[in-house]
C-alpha positions in Angstrom: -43.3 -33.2 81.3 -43.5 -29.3 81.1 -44.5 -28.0 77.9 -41.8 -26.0 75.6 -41.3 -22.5 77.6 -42.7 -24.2 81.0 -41.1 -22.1 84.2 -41.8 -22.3 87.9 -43.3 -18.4 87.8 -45.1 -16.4 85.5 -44.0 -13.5 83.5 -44.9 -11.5 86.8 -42.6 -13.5 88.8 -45.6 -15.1 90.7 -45.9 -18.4 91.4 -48.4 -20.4 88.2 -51.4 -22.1 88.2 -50.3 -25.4 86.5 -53.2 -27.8 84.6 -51.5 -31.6 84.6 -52.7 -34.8 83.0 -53.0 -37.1 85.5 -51.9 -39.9 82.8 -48.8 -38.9 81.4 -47.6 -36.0 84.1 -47.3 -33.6 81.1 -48.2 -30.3 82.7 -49.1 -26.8 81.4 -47.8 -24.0 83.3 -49.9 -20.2 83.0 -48.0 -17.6 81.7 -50.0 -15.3 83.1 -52.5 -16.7 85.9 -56.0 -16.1 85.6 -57.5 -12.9 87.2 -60.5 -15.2 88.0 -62.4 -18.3 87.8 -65.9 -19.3 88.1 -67.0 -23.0 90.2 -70.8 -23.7 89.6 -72.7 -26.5 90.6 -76.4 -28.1 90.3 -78.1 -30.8 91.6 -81.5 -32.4 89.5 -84.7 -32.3 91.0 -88.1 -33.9 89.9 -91.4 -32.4 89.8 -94.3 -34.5 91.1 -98.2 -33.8 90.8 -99.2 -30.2 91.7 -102.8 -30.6 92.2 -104.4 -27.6 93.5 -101.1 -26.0 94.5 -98.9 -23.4 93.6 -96.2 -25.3 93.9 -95.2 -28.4 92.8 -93.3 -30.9 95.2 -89.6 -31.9 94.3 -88.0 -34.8 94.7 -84.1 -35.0 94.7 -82.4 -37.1 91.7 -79.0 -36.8 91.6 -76.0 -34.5 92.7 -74.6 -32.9 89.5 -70.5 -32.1 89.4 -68.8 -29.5 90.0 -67.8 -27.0 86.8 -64.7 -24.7 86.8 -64.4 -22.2 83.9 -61.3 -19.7 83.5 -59.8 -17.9 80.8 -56.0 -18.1 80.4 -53.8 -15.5 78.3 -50.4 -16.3 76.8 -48.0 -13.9 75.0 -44.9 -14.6 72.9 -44.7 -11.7 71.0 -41.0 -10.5 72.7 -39.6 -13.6 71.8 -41.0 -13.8 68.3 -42.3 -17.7 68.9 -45.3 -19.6 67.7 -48.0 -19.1 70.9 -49.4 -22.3 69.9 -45.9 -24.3 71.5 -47.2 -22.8 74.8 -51.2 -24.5 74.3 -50.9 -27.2 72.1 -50.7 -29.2 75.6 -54.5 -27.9 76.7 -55.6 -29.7 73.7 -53.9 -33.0 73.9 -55.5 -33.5 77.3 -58.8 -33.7 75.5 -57.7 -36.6 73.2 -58.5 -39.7 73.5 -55.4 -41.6 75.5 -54.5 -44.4 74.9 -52.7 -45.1 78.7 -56.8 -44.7 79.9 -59.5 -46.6 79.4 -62.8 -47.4 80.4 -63.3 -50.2 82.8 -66.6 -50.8 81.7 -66.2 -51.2 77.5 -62.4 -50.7 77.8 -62.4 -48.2 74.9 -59.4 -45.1 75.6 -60.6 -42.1 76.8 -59.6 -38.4 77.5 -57.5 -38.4 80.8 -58.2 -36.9 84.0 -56.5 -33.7 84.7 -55.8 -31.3 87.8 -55.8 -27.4 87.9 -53.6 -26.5 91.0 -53.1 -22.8 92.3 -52.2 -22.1 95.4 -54.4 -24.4 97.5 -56.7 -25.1 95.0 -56.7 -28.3 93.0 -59.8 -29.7 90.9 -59.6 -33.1 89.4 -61.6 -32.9 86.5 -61.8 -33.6 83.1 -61.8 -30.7 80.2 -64.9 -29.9 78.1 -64.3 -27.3 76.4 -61.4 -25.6 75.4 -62.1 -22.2 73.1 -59.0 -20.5 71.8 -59.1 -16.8 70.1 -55.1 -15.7 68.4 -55.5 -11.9 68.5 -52.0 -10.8 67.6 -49.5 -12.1 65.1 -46.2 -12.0 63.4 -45.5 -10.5 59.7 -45.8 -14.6 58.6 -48.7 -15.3 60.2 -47.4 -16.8 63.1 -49.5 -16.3 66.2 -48.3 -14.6 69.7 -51.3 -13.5 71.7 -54.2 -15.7 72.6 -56.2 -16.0 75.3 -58.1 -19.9 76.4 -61.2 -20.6 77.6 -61.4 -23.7 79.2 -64.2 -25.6 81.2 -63.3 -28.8 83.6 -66.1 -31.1 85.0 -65.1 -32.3 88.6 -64.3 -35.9 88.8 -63.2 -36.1 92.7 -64.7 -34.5 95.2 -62.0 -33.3 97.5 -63.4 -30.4 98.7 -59.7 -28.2 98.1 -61.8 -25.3 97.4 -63.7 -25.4 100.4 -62.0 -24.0 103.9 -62.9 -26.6 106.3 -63.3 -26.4 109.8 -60.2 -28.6 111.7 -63.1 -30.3 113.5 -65.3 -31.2 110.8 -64.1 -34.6 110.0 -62.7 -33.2 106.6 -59.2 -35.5 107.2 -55.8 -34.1 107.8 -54.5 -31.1 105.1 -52.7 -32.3 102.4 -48.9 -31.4 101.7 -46.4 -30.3 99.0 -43.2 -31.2 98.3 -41.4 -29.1 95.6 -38.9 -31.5 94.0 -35.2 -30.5 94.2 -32.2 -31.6 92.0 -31.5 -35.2 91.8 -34.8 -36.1 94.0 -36.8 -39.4 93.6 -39.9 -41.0 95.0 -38.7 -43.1 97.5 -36.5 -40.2 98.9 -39.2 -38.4 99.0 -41.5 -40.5 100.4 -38.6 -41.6 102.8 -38.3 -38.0 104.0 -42.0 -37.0 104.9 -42.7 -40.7 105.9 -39.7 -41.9 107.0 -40.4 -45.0 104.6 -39.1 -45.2 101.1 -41.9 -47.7 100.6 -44.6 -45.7 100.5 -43.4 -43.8 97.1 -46.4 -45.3 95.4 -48.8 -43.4 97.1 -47.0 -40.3 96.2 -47.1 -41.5 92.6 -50.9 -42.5 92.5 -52.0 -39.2 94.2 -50.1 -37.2 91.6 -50.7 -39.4 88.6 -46.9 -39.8 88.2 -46.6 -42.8 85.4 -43.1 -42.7 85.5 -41.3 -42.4 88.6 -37.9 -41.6 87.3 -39.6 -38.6 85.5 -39.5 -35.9 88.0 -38.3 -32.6 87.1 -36.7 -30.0 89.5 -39.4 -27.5 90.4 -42.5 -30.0 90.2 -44.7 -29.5 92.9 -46.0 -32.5 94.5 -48.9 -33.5 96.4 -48.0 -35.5 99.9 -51.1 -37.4 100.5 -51.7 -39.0 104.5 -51.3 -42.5 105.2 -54.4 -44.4 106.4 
């Protein structure tokens, strides 16, 4: 569910970048988007013996996930409010949930998330989350703050990378903004012309309940196999 405040746009009328547990479907909407973001990744490589060289072979380990890192800014001070209503969602998706476990000891875990802009979606899992208040009310109330937050990829779906049409990279995925009165199998009846096939809609969008869709949701349309 959207957080207290949540709207489809941003304060500049633009369209948001939304962060959504992939548990629950709670989502976090940007009051301002981020004016950029930073993707890093490294893979781990051994040394072997170096005798009489300069240079010491390597031997691949492991690929090492993807990292995202942003800084978010939110702003209440026209309406007087507590900024923390507007946040207090970043920091629930790093609690332990108790809809998530592990399949290997079965103790809960924090849930999966995605950031989604535009095109761009990273399934991940948060980090770190560092909050600074830098502005607040005669009481003490905050209402300026800006978020640093860092996601560690957990899919690899490539969203961030423009693929060639003929490099094998599968057929592009699809929205669906949800409208009034909407459900899953309408939905998926519409862009599949099956009302059956609502559960992969749900899966692919971490939708728990699927009476729970609110007008203005954007949706990811996965292809059938």
């Amino acid at each position: 569910m959207p957080q207290p405040g949540a709207s489809s746009s941003t304060r500049g009328g633009l369209v948001p970048a939304v962060i959504q547990d992939l548990v629950t479907g709670e989502e976090v909407y940007c009051m301002f988007n981020p004016s950029e973001y930073t993707l890093t990744k490294r893979n781990n490589w051994e040394t072997g013996p170096a005798k009489g060289k300069n240079v010491p072979k390597l031997k691949f380990s492991q690929a090492g996930a993807e990292t995202l890192k942003l800084q978010l800014f939110f702003d209440t001070y026209a309406e007087k409010t507590d900024v923390r209503e507007h946040t207090r969602g970043l920091w629930k998706m790093m609690q332990i949930s108790t809809e998530r476990t592990n399949q290997r000891n079965q103790k809960g875990e924090p849930p999966h998330v995605a950031f989604r802009w535009g095109k761009f979606e990273f399934e991940a899992v948060i980090t770190d989350i560092s909050q600074k208040f830098t502005l607040f009310l005669d009481d003490g109330t905050p209402v300026r703050t800006t978020v640093d937050v860092s996601f560690q990829q957990v899919v690899d779906k490539q969203a961030h990378h423009g693929q060639n049409p003929t490099s094998g990279g599968g057929p592009p995925l699809r929205t669906h903004v949800v409208r009034a009165g909407e459900r899953l199998d309408l939905i998926a009846y519409k862009v599949y012309e099956d009302a059956t096939r609502w559960r992969a809609i749900a899966q692919a969008n971490g939708i728990v309940n699927p009476l729970r869709l609110r007008e203005g949701q954007l949706l990811i349309i996965p292809p059938l196999d």
